[in-house]
C-alpha positions in Angstrom: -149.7 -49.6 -31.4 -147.2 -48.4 -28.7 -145.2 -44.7 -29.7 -142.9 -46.9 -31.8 -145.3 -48.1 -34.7 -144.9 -51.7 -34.2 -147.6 -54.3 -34.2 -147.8 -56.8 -31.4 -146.5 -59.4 -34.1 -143.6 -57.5 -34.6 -142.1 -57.0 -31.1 -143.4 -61.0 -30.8 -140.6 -61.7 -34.2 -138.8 -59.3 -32.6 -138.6 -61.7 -29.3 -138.3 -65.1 -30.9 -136.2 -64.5 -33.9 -133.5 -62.9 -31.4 -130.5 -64.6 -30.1 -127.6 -62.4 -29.2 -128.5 -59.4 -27.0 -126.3 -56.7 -26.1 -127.4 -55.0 -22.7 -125.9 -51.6 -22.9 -126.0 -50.2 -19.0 -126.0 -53.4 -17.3 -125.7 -53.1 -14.0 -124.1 -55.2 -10.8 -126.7 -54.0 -8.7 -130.2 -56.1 -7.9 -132.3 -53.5 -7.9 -132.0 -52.1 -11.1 -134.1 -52.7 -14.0 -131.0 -53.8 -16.3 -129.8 -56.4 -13.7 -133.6 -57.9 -14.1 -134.1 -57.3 -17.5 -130.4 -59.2 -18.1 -131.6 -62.0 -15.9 -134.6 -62.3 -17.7 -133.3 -62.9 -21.1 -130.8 -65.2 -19.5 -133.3 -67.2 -18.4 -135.2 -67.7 -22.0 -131.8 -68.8 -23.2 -130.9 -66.1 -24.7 -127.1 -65.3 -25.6 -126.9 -62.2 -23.2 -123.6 -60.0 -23.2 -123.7 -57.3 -20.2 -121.9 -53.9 -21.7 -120.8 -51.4 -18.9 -117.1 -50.0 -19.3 -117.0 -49.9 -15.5 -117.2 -53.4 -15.2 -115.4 -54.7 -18.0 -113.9 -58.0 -16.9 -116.1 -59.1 -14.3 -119.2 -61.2 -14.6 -122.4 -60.7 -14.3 -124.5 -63.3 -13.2 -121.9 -65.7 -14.4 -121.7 -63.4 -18.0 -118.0 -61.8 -18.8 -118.6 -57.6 -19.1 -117.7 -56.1 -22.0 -116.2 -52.8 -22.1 -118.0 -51.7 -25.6 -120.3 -52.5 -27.7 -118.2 -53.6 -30.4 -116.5 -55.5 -27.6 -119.3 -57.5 -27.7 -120.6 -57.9 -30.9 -121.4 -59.7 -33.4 -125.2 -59.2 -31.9 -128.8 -59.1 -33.2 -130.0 -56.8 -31.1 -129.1 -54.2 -28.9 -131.0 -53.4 -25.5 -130.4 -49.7 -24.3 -130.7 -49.3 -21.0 -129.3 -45.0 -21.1 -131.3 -41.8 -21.0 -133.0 -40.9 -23.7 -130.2 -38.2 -24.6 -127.6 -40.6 -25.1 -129.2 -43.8 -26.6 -128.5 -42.0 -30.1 -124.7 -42.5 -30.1 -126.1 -46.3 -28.7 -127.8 -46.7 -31.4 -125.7 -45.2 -34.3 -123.0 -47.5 -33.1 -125.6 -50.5 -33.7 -126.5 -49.4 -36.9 -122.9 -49.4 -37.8 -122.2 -52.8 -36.3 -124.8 -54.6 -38.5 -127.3 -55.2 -35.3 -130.6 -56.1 -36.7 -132.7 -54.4 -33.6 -132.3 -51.4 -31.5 -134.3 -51.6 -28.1 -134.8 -48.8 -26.0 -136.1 -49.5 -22.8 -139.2 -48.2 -20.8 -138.5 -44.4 -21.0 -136.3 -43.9 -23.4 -137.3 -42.3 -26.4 -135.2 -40.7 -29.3 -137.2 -40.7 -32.1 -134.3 -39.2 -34.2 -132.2 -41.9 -33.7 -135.3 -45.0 -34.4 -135.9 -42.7 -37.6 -131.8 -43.4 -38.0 -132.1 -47.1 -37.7 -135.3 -47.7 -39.6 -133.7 -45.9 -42.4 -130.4 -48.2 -41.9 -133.3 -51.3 -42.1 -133.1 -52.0 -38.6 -136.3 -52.4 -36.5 -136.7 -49.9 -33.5 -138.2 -50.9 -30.2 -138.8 -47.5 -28.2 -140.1 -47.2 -24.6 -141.0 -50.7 -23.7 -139.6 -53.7 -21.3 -139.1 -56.7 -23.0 -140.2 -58.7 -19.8 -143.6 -56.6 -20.2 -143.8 -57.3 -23.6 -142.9 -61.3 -23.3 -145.8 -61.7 -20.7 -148.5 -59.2 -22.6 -147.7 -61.5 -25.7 -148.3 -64.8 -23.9 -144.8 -66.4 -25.4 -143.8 -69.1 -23.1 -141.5 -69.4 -20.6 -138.7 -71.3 -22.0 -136.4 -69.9 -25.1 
């Protein structure tokens, strides 16, 4: 088990049982991990929305920005892509949006703030890469 508890089956029902993904930090540019991670879960058909206030209005690879996470709810999960010192606000905004999953991405860690959402009765993904987890899980390629 990976420094968030959760058993391979869960991050797998975790994966499969999401459709609507908030990615909080998304970013315009290539070579950031959010701008991969984004096109990733694009391209499993997932039902991506890109949240960065700075680029509210544009697109990003072809999806509308939202300014806020409420902005872009409803959602079933919310993908953090901050430092560790400000996914709590992230993730108490979540919580009180009625998200079902908090995922922090590889390197973030606020175990404060899973402890917050597990307690809500969300599930908290902490320090992992859902593309790393999709291929160590063998799911397939398509949604």
């Amino acid at each position: 088990m990976s420094s968030d508890g959760l058993s391979d089956e869960q991050v797998r029902q975790v994966l499969l049982g999401t459709r609507r993904i908030a990615v909080v930090g998304a970013s315009a540019n290539p070579a950031r991990a959010s701008h991969g991670v984004t096109a990733f879960l694009l391209g499993r058909g997932f039902d991506v929305v890109p949240v960065n206030p700075g680029l509210a209005g544009q697109k990003l690879q072809g999806v509308p920005v939202a300014a806020s996470l409420e902005a872009a709810g409803p959602l079933d999960m919310v993908d953090i892509f901050r430092r560790s010192e400000e996914a709590g606000s992230v993730v108490d905004e979540a919580i009180r949006l009625g998200a079902r999953t908090v995922w922090m991405q590889l390197g973030v860690i606020d175990e404060a703030a899973a402890a917050r959402a597990r307690a809500a009765g969300l599930t908290a993904v902490m320090d992992r890469c859902p593309i790393i987890e999709w291929a160590r899980l063998g799911l397939s390629s398509g949604a």
